[in-house]
N, C-alpha and C positions, 0 to 999 in steps of 0.2 A: 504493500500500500504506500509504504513510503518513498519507492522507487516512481511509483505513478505518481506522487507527487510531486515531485521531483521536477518529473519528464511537462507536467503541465506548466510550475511556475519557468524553465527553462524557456520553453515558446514565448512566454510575456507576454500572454490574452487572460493571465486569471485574475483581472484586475476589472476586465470588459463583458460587459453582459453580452449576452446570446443574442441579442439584436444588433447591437453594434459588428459582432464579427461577422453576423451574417452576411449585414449591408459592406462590409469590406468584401466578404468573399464571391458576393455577386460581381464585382468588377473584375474575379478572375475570368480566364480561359478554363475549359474544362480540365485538360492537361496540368494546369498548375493547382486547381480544386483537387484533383487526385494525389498530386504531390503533398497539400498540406495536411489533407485525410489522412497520412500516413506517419505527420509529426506524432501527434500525442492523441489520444482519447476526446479530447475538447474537440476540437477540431475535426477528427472523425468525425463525431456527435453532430456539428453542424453543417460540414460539407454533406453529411446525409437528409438533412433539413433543406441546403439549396438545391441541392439534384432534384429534390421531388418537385420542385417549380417549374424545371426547365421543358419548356414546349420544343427548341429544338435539341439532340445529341449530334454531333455528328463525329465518330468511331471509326473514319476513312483508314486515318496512318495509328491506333493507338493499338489496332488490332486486338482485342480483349481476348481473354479465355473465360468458361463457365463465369467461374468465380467473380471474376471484375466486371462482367456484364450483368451478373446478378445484384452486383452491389451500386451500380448506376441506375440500374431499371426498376428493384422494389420500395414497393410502396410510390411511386411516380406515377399518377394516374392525370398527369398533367401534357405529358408528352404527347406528342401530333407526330414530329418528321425525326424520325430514324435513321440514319445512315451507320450500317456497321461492315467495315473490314472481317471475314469470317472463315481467314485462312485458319485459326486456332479453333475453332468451333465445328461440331459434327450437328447432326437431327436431334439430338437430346438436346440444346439449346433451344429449339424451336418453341418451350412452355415458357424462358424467360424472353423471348420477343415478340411472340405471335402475341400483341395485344389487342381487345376489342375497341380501346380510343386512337389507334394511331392513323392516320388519314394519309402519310405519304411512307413508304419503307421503301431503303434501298441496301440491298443484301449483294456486298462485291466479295470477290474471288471464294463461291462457295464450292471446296474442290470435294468437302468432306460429305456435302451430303447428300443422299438421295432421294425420289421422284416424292416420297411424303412431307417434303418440305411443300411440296402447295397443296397438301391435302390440309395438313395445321394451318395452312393461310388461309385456303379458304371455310374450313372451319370457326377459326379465332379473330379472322379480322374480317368483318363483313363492313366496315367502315369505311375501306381504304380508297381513296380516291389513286393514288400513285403508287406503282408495284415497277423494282426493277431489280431482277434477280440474274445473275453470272451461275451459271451452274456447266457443270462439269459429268459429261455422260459415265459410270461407269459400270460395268456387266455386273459387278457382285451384288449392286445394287437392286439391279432389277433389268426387264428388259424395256425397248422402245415402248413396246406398246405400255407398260406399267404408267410409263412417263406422259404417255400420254394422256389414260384415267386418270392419273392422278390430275392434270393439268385442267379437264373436265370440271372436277372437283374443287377447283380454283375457282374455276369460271362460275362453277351453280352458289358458291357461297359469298362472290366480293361482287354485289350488283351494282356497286357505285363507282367503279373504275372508270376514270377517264384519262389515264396514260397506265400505259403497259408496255415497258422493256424485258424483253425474255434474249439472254445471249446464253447461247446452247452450245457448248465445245462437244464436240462428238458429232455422230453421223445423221447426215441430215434427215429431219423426219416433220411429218405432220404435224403441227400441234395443236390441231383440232382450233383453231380461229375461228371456225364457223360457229362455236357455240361461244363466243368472248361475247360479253357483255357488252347491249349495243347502246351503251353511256361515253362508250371509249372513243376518244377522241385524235391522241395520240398512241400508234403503235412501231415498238420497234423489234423486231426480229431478227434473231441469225444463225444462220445454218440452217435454215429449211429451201426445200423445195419448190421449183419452179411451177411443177404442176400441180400441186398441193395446193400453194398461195392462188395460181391462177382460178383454181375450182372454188377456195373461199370466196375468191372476191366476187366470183359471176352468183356465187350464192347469195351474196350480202346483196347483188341487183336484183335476185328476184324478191328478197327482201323486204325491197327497197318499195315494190311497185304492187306489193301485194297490198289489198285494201280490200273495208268489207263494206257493204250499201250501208247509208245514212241517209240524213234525212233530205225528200226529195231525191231519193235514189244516186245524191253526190253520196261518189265514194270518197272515203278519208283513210288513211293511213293509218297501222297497228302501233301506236305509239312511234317511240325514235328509233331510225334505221339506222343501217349503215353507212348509209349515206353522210353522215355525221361527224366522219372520220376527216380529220383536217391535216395531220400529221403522219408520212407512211414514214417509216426505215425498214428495208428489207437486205439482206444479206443471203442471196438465194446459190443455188449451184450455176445457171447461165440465166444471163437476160434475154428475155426473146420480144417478137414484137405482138405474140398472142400474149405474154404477159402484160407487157406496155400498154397493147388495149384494151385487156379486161379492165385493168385500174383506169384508167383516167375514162371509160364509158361508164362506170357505176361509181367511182367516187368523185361526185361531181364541186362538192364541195374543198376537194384536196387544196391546202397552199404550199404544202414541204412534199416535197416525195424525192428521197434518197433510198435508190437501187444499186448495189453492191454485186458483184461476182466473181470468183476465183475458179476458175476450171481445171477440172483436172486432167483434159483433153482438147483440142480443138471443137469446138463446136460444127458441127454440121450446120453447111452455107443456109439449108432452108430451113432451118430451126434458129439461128441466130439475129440479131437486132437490124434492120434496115432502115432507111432515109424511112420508111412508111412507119414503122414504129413510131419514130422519132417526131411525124408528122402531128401522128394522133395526140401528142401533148397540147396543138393547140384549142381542144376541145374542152381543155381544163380553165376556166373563164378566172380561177381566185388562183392559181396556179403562182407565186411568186418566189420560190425557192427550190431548186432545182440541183439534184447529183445523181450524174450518169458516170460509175465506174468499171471499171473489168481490171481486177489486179491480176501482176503475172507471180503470184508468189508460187501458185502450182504447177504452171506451165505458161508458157509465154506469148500466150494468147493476146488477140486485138479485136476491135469490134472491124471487123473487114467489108463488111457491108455500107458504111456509111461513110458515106464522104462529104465532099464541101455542100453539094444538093440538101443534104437532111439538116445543115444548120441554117442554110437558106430559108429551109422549110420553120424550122425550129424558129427563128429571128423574125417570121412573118406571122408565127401565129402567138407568141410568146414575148410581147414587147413590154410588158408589164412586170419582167423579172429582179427581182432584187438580186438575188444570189444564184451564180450557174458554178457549177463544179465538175469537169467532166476528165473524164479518165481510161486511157487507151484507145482515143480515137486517131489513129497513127494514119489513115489516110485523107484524113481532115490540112486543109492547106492555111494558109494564111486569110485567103477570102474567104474562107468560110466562119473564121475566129472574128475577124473584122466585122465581116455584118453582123453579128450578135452584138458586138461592142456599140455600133452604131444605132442598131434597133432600140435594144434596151435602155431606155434613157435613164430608168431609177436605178440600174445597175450598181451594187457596192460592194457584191463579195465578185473575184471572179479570179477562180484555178485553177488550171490545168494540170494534168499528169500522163506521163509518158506520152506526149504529141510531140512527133522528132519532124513535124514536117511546121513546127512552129517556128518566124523568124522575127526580127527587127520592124518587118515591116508589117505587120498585125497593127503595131502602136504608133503607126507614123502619126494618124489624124486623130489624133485624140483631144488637141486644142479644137476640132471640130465639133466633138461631141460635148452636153452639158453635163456627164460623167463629174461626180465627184464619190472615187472608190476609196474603199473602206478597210479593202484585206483583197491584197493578190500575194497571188500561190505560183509558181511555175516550177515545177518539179520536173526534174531530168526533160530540161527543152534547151539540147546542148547549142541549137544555134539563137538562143538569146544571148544578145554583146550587153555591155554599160549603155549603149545607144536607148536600148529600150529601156532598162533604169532612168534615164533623163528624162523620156517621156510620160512614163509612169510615175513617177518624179513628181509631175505638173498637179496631181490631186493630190493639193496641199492636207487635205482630211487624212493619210491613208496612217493606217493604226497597224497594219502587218503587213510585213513584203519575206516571201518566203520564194529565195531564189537557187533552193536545195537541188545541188546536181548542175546547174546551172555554169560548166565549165569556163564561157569564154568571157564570164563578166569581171572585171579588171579595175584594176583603182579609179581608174575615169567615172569610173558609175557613184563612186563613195563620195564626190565632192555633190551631186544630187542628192543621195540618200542625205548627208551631213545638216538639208533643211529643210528636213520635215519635223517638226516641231509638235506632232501629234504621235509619229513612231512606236510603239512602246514592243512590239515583235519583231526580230531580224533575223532573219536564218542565211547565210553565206556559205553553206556547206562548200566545200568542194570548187571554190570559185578561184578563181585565177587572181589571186590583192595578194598585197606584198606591207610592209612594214610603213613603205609611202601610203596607202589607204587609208591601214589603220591611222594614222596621225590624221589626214584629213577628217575619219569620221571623230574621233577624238575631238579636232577642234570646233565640230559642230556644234550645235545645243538638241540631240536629239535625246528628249527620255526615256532610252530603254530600259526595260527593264525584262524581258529576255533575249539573247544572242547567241545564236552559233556562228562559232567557226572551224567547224567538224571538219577535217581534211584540207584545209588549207594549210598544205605544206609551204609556203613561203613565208607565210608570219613566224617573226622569234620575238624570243622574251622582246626583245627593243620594242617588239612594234603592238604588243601589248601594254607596255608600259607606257607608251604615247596615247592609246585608246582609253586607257585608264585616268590619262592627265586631263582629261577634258571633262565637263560635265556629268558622264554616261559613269564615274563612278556613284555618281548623287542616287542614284535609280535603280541599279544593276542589283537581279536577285537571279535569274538564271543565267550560267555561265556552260556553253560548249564547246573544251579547247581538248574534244579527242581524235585521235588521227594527224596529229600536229608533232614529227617531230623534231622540229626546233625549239617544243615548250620546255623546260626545266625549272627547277626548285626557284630558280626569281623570279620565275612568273606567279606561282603561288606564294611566293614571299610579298611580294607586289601585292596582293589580292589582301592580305592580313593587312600590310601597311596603310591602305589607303583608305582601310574603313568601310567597304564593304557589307551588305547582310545581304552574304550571298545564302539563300536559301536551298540551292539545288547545283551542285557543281560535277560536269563528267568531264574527267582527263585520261580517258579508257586508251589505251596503248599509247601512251605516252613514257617511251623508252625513256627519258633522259629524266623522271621524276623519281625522285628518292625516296628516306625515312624522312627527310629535314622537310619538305612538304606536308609530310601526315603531322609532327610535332609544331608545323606553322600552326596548321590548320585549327589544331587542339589546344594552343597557347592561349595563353588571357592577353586581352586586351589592353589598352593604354591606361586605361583602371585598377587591372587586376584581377578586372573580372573572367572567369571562363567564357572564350566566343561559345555561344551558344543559339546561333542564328544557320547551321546549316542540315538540314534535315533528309537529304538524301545526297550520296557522293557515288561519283563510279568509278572505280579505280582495277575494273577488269583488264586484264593482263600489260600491268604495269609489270615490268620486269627488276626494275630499278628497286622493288621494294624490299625489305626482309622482316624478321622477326621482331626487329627493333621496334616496327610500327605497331606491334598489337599492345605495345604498354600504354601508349597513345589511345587505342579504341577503347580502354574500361574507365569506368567513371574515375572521378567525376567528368572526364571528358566526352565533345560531342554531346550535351545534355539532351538535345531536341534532335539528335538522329532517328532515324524511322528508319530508312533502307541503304543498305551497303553493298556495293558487286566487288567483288572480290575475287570472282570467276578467273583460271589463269596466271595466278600470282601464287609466292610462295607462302604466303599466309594461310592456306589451307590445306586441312588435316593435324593441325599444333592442336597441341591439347589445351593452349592457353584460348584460344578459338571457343572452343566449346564452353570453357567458365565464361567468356564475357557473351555469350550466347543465354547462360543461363541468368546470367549477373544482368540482361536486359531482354526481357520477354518483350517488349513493344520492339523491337530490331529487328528486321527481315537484314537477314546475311545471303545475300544469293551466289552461290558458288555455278553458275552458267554463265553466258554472257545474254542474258535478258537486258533489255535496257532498263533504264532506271524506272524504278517502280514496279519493272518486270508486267507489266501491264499489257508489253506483246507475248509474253507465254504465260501468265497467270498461273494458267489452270496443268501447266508441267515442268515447270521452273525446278532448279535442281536448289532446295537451300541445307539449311544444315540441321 
């Protein structure tokens, strides 16, 4: 007893009533609420008094297990919007989440559990207006078809759903859509099938058009249809143009529609997307945001059927676009990207990927157009120069320029980018700048606050430390200097010195980075305080590293880390590894080479 006395006057709250700390601990963060819970008893006592107030959690990076999800969630009958990380968690979790007042839940990387995760949902939460579940197919579990009743099961209990995200790692299958609740407004899907989705959707038009006699023999409609539906995302196995016209004939109210496909063959010519597909979009009247992709991550597929004709067609019936995003249209020319630009007058998101027959001259007239864009993307479009930089340039608004892959663009381009004064996204992957650039962007006034310079082998520490001298360290929370190697330990020595809260840092094969880097990194500040502002680092197959680093990862250093790649280095397999594994349960150690947050393998990431 006298030890827990002790431990209370030590804190120096026993002098403060239960109101007064409460009203302190409300102006934590949830993260440092869990921290002071674990000083003394008092404090416990009342961080369990504020959690039960909280209407939102959000449990993204702290990744809970049973225990600490249990000790957040009871007795809280206040909470509405859930969000939990649920790599640590299996289906036995499911009695301290599934609750009957939560009205938005988003449940990421669930690898552990199986198809009765949306039976307990739709059991326990008939409330839920927003559902977005990550889940991960696997055979011990059950089979498809299981996944699918249970998914039924979902559907007959949460009649108030109006967004539904379901991403399904495993083999593509039905998931029964046609009996989703037709409240739902926004759907997004993936890994399902081409003929599957095309048959829900023709079913949601018959739907749509059934009606029974009323009075004076008008007929009226059986309550809300699916017609309803304003927001598609699908992620199918190919795009076809019997798919393309099912949707945009029965959902006539759509304004987002993002279609995804990864094939794992060439698609047969009469089964694949044509200018006529392509056409049928302008039947869509509220239609304003638009992605057409085909990635080649399975096979190196293109939409071969559509050429400059089907954007023609696209820019004649689609002039009302805010956002177009299209992907592997490789026989699409310059005039075809052009008229779209020039049609679209509201225009503000506008990306392309893998288009190699994109050039310079797309952008010439763009002081023609009343175009003022918001977010351009040009991914792997090796014949854009700095020329098109300058002219894209001219839309003083633009808020992200994402010119990854983007080979022949060159310092020239940097003294345009250097005034845009709204900037806050840059991506330079792979681009052709040299140490002259960076100093130009340096001495610009742009506010970044993310940047890549992933593969740009011609920048060295010099010409970081010139990008750093100029305003852009004021801002700067993500940093990407991997595939770089000219970077070394004063570049990161640089990053500590200049004050920084870099929140997100990857220096993934960066031969020339040492121990003296990971001990910047984890050094106190000009206070003495521990930095504690970076919460995900990538330091996959840094060569440069050794054992010396791992005294550096255990506390009190890194306080706010969440995830670590370590993938490739010799930091793994030490048994000192495994203590600072256990010494911080909220730390994802991913020994693959996932990218940071591992959020392109989630669901089979190799960790420890």
């Amino acid at each position: 007893m006298e030890k827990y006395k002790t431990r209370i006057t030590d804190c120096g709250f026993e002098n403060l009533s239960l109101a007064v700390i409460q009203e302190i601990l409300l102006k934590l963060d949830l993260e440092s609420l869990c921290a002071a819970a674990s000083t003394c008893r008092l404090l416990h006592s009342a961080v369990s008094q504020v959690l039960r107030s909280f209407d939102t959690i959000d449990l993204s990076e702290a990744i809970p297990d049973k225990k600490a999800l249990s000790y957040l969630l009871s007795g809280n009958d206040s909470v509405r919007n859930l969000t939990i990380n649920c790599s640590r968690l299996d289906d036995s979790a499911t009695c301290i989440f599934a609750l009957s007042h939560l009205k938005e839940l988003v449940l990421q990387k669930c690898s552990n559990f199986s198809h009765r995760l949306f039976v307990a949902l739709g059991q326990h939460c008939s409330n839920l207006r927003l559902l977005s579940v990550e889940l991960v197919y696997n055979r011990r579990f059950g089979t498809l078809q299981s996944y699918k009743s249970s998914l039924k099961k979902l559907f007959d209990g949460c009649h108030y759903l109006e967004s539904l995200r379901i991403k399904f790692e495993g083999p593509q299958f039905d998931p029964c859509i046609s009996f989703m609740p037709m409240t739902v407004k926004y759907l997004h899907l993936q890994q399902v099938t081409e003929k599957s989705t095309r048959e829900s959707v023709h079913s949601w038009g018959i739907q749509r058009i059934a009606a029974v006699p009323g009075q004076n023999g008008i007929p009226f409609s059986m309550g809300v249809s699916f017609q309803s539906i304003q927001s598609l995302t699908l992620v199918v196995d190919h795009i076809t143009d019997n798919l393309l016209m099912s949707i945009t004939q029965n959902l006539i109210l759509l304004v987002n529609l993002d279609l995804r496909d990864a094939p794992l063959e060439e698609p047969f010519l009469r089964h694949d997307l044509t200018n006529g597909g392509v056409q049928s979009l302008g039947s869509c009247n509220y239609l304003s945001h638009l992605s057409l992709s085909r990635s080649r991550a399975n096979y190196p597929a293109f939409f071969r059927r559509v050429n400059d004709m089907g954007m023609f067609l696209m820019a004649e019936g689609c002039k009302n676009m805010e956002s177009i995003k299209l992907g592997g249209f490789y026989r699409v020319t310059d005039a075809g990207f052009s008229a779209l630009i020039h049609a679209c007058k509201n225009l503000k998101t506008f990306e392309l990927y893998n288009t190699f027959h994109l050039s310079d001259l797309a952008f010439h007239d763009l002081l023609a157009t009343s175009l003022s864009l918001v977010s351009v993307r040009l991914i792997s479009c090796n014949l854009i120069t700095s020329e098109s930089v300058e002219h894209i340039a001219l839309c003083e608004d633009l808020e992200v320029l994402d010119l990854t892959g983007c080979k022949s663009v060159a310092d020239d381009g940097m003294r345009a980018i250097s005034k845009l004064k709204k900037l806050n996204t840059l991506s330079l992957s792979g681009a052709d700048i040299t140490d002259t650039g960076m100093s130009i962007l340096g001495g610009g006034n742009v506010p970044l606050v993310s940047l890549s310079l992933r593969g740009c082998k011609r920048v060295t520490d010099h010409g970081v430390a010139l990008l750093l001298g100029g305003s852009t360290k004021k801002t700067l929370t993500k940093l990407d200097l991997g595939y770089m190697p000219a970077i070394s330990d004063k570049t990161i020595e640089m990053l500590t010195k200049v004050g920084l809260e870099i929140v997100e840092l990857c220096i993934r094969n960066c031969f020339a980075v040492t121990d003296m880097s990971i001990a910047a990194l984890a050094g106190k500040d000009c206070n003495g305080v521990v930095r504690g502002t970076l919460r995900r680092l990538d330091l996959f197959n840094c060569k440069g590293l050794s054992l010396v680093s791992l005294q550096w990862l255990k506390k009190p250093y890194f306080p706010r880390l969440r995830w670590l790649g370590l993938g490739s280095t010799a930091l793994l397999g030490m048994r000192e590894l495994d203590k600072i594994t256990e010494e911080r349960p909220s730390l994802t150690i991913c020994c693959s080479g996932s990218e940071v947050g591992c959020h392109d393998r989630w669901q089979s990431h190799e960790n420890l």
